[in-house]
Structures are given as structure tokens and as C-alpha cells.
N, C-alpha and C positions, 0 to 999 in steps of 0.2 A: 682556444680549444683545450690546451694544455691545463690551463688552471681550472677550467670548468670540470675538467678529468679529476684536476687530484681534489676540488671542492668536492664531487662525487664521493668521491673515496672516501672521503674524511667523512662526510653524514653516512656515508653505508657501514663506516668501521662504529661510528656513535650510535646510529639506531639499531643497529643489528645486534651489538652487545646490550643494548638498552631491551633487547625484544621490542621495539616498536616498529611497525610496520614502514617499510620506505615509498608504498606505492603512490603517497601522494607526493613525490621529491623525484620530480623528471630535469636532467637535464637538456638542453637545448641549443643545440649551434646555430648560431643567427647573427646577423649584423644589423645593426641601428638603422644605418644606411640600404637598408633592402626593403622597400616599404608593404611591398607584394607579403613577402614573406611573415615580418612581424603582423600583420593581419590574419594570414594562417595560424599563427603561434596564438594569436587572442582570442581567435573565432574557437580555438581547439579548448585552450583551459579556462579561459574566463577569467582573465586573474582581477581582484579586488583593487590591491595594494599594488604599488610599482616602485620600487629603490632603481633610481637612476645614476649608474654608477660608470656605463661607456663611454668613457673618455678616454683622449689618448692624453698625458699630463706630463709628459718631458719638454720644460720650456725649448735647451739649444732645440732638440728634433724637432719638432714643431716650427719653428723658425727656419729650417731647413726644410719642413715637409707643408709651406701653408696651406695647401689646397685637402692634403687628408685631414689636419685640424678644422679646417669649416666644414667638411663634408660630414666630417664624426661629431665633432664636439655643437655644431649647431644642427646643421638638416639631419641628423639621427636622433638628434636632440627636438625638433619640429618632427618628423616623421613618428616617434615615439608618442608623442606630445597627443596628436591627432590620433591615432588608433589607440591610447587611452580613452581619448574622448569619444569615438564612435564604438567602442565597446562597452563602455559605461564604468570605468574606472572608476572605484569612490576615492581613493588617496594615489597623490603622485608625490612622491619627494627625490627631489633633486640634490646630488651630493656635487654642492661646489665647493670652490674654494679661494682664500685668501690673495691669491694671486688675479681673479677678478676684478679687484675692487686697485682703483686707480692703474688699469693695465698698462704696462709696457712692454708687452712681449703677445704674439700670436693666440700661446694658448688664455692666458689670460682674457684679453678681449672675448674669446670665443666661448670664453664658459661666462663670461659675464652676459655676453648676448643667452645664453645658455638660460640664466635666470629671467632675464626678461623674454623669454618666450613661456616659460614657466609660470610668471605674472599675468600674464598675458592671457592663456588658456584657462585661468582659474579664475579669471576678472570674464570671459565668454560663458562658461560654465557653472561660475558659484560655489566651487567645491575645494577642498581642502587640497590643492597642490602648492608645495610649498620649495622653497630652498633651503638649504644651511650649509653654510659656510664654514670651513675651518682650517688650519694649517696643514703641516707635515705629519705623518701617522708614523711614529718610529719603530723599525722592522718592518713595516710593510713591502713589499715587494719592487724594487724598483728606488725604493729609498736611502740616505747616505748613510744610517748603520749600517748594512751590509754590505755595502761599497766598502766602508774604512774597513771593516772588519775584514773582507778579502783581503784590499792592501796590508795591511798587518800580516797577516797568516804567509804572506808572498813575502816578508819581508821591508816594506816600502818599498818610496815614500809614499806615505798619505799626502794626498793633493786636496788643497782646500783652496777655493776660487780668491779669495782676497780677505788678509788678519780680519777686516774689519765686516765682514759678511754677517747676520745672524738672521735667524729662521725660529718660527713658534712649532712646538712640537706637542704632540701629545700618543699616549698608548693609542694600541690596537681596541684593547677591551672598553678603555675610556669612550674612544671614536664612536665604534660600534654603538656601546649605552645612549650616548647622547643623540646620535641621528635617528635611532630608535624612540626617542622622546621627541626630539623635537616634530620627528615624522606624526608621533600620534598627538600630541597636544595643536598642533599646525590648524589653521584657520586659513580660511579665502586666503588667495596670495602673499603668506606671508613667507619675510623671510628673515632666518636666526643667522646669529652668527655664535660659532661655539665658545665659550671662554677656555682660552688658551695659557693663561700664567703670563709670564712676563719670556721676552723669546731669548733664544739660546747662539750666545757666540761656536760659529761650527769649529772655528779652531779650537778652541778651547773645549768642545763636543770629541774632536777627535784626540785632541791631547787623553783626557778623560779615559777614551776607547785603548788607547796606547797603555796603559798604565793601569787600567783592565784586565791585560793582556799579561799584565806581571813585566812588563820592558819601560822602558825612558823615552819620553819624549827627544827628541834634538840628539840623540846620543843612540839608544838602540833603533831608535826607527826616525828617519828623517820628517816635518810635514815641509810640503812645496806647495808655494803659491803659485796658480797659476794665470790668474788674471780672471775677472767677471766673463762669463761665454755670452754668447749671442741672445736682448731679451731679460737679460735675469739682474737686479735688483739686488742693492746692496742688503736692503730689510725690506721686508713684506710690507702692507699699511694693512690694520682693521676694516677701518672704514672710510668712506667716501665723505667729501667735503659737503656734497648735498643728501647726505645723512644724518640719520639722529638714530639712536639704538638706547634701550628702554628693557629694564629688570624684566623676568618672565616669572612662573612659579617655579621653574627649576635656576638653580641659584648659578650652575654653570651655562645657561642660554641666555642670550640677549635678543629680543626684538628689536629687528631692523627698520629702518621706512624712511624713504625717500622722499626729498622734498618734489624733486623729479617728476615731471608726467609722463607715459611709458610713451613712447614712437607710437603712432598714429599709422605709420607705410610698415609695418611688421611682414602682412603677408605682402603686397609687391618688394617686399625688399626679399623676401624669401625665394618667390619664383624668379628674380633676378639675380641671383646666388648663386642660386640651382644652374644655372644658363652660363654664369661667369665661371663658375667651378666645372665645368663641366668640358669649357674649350681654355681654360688653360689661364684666364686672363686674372694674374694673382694680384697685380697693382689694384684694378679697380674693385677687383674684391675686398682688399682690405682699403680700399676709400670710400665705396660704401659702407661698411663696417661703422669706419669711420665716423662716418655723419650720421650714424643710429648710437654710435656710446661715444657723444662727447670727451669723457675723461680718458679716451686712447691713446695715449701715444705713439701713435704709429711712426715706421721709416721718415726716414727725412725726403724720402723719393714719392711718398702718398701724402696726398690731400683730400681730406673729408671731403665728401660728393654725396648728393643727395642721389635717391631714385630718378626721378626724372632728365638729372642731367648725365647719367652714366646710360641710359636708355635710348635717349635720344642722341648720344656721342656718336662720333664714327669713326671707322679706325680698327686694324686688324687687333685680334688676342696677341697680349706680350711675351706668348714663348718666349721667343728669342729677342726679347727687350736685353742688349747688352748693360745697359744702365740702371737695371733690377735682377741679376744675376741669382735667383732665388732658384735653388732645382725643382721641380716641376716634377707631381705624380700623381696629375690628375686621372683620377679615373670616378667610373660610376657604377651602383651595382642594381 
């Protein structure tokens, strides 16, 4: 609600001094996850186009929150999905991301599943719903420039997870341009992935930010390593192993395509999400998960399980599974 406040702002300070009209620029409080509602929100303005940008994207939290990342990141992601298509949406694009592709971590999986529900809806339909994929957006909100740059200002130390970590970055303006293109170039289920350059050692990121700053590395500002957190990857991957990706007419997009055939149980794997997310039971949610994206990695405590065999299982929800100690907050809206 906060950001939607000051994105407000920001177009009322730009169209107002532009003299252009704001009345077609409403904002709207809503969640992905309220399926009643975004119905209301479609039936009211109509919209054409859809930028799919609700995700929740902090791997550790995520890993600590997994019932809000399926809830958000895939069934708001399917609820979305559907009241595009029963309103008549002609473009959907979906803002994924690098950490998708060969997941090891909660949110990852979940925006991977994310695009294959996005494949899925455009393969039903015919119409230009697309993905694109891309790294870290530097400055963005929630990202490690303005982490380091706190710790700097605080003094130290900068905390960077492990010397040998790196991550693909790219601008704000950059980001923006190209999910812009690729949104309108985008064909039936297709999916880009951005070119990124070559990626970036964070210590060496943070060294740079130090020295920025007008101070010394190792001498006015400590960095401290602090170990890999829960989930997260020494380096990103591109692309998946049953992939191939292919020049576009924009010289920084790549066409993706899978050698892969999409999951066949999509919607039963969906209404049974819904059911598992819903009482708490996070094991079998991420083991079905599981057995819809192969390339998971999931816990060492989960075993990919198809539909049928988590459906016909018995056995209470694993709140208080002592042997999956995951916190729990599940809810539904």
C-alpha cells in the first residue's frame, strides 16, 4: 500500500506539471490472493495489458514464510492468470526471474511454477502471455545497493554471504525498457530471458560501494562474511539444462523454449494447493511442487509426489511436524 502511495505521487507530481490529465491513473489496493476482488478491479476498468509484478522475492523469508510464497507467488499468480482470461485480457507478461530456473530455494520454484502457469494460459487461449526473466535490478527497492550503502553510512561492517557469491545485475531504466519490449514483441507462450552481461562478484560490488563513499575497504569499513542463508546459491544459472534460447530482434532478448512438455495435472495440482496451503501442510506442498518442476531442489525432508498420491495419502497436516520445523502462516483471503 505504501509503494502504491508514493508511485501515486510520483505520476501526480509528473502529469500535473506535464499538464496532462491523471484521471485515467487510479490506484488500487488489492491482493493477487483475493480472487472475488480482482474480479471487481477487472469488471470495473477493463484493463487490456497486465504487468505481473506480485511477488514476494526475498529467498531467506520465503524459506521461512513457504506457505505465503505459494499462496502469492503461484495461486495469485493462477487467480490473476483466470480473471485475465475471463475478462478478455489481450497481453499478459509475467516479470520472472533468474532464480527460477534450476530452483533451490522456495521462491524460486514458485515463480518457476509461476511461468508455467503463464505457458499454460496462453497455450488455452492463443494469446500473447508471455514471461521474461532476468537478474537483480540495482537500486531497486529491497536490493543490496541500498543495503550496503546503509551499512556504510552506519559505519559497518558490510556483510556479504560468502568472497565467492556473484549475482547478474542490471539498471532500473534498463529492466523497465526491455520487459517493455519484450512484453510487446511477445508471441503465444513465449518466454525471454534478458541479457544480463557477464555477473558481478558482490564482494568486490561492495568493495566498489566502499570506495564510492570516499573510505577504504578492510581499513575504514570492515566487509564480514557471513555464510550462504537459507536457499540461496553461490551464482544464479541462465538457463535450464532442457533448454535452448535463440537471438530475438532485440539484440539484448533471448528466446527461450523448452525441450520439456508442460504438466498435464496443472489445474488438479492447483485445487490441491489450494487445500494443502490452506491447513498448513508445507511438506506435501512443496512435494507436489516437486513432481510438477522436476529441476527442484527441494529439502532433504521432501519427496516429489505426484497428485494422486498426496490426495489419496492419509495422515494429519504437518503443523507440528517436529522433523520440518518450517514456521507456518498460513492464511487465506
Amino acid at each position: 500500500e505504501n509503494s502504491i502511495f508514493e508511485i501515486h505521487n510520483e505520476l501526480r507530481s509528473e502529469f500535473v506539471y506535464g499538464h496532462t490529465s491523471l484521471e485515467r491513473i487510479t490506484p488500487v489496493i488489492a491482493d493477487v490472493r483475493d480472487w472475488p476482488r480482482l474480479k471487481q478491479v477487472f469488471a470495473a476498468y477493463r484493463p487490456g495489458l497486465v504487468f505481473h509484478a506480485a511477488a514476494h522475492k526475498h529467498v531467506p523469508l520465503m524459506e521461512a514464510n513457504p506457505i505465503d510464497a505459494i499462496t502469492n507467488n503461484i495461486l495469485g499468480t493462477h487467480f490473476l492468470l483466470e480473471t485475465c482470461l475471463a475478462y478478455d485480457v489481450q497481453r499478459f507478461v509475467l516479470i520472472s526471474t533468474d532464480k527460477a530456473v534450476n530452483p533451490a530455494n522456495i521462491m524460486g520454484v514458485t515463480k518457476r511454477m509461476a511461468e508455467l502457469l503463464t505457458l499454460d494460459a496462453a497455450a488455452r487461449s492463443g494469446r500473447p502471455y508471455v514471461a521474461v526473466r532476468f537478474g537483480n535490478v540495482l537500486g531497486s527497492r529491497g536490493s543490496v545497493v541500498p543495503f550496503f550503502k546503509k551499512q556504510i553510512a552506519a559505519g559497518g561492517p558490510v556483510t556479504v554471504t560468502h568472497p565467492e557469491v556473484t549475482r547478474y545485475f542490471m539498471t532500473i531504466p534498463e529492466a523497465v525498457q526491455l520487459v517493455l519490449q519484450a512484453g510487446a514483441m511477445g508471441r503465444q507462450g513465449e518466454l525471454f530471458m534478458l541479457e544480463m552481461g557477464d555477473p558481478v562478484k558482490i564482494v568486490d560490488l561492495a568493495r566498489d560501494l566502499i570506495r564510492l563513499s570516499g573510505l577504504t575497504p578492510d581499513e575504514d569499513i570492515q566487509i564480514k562474511f557471513i555464510g550462504l542463508r537459507p536457499g540461496e546459491k553461490l551464482a544464479e544459472e541462465l538457463y535450464q539444462g532442457h533448454e535452448d534460447h535463440a537471438p530475438t530482434e532485440h539484440e539484448k532478448i533471448l528466446r527461450v523454449t523448452s525441450r520439456y512438455q508442460q504438466p498435464q495435472d496443472l489445474a488438479q495440482a492447483l485445487d490441491l494447493l489450494y487445500d494443502l496451503s490452506r491447513t498448513g501442510r508445507v511438506r506435501d506442498a512443496l512435494a507436489l511442487i516437486a513432481g510438477l518442476v522436476p529441476e527442484y531442489r527441494p529439502p532433504a525432508e521432501v519427496f516429489p509426489r505426484t497428485v494422486e498420491d498426496i490426495a489419496h495419502a492419509s495422515g494429519d497436516p504437518d503443523i507440528d511436524d517436529p522433523d520440518f520445523p518450517i514456521p507456518l502462516s498460513a492464511r487465506w483471503y
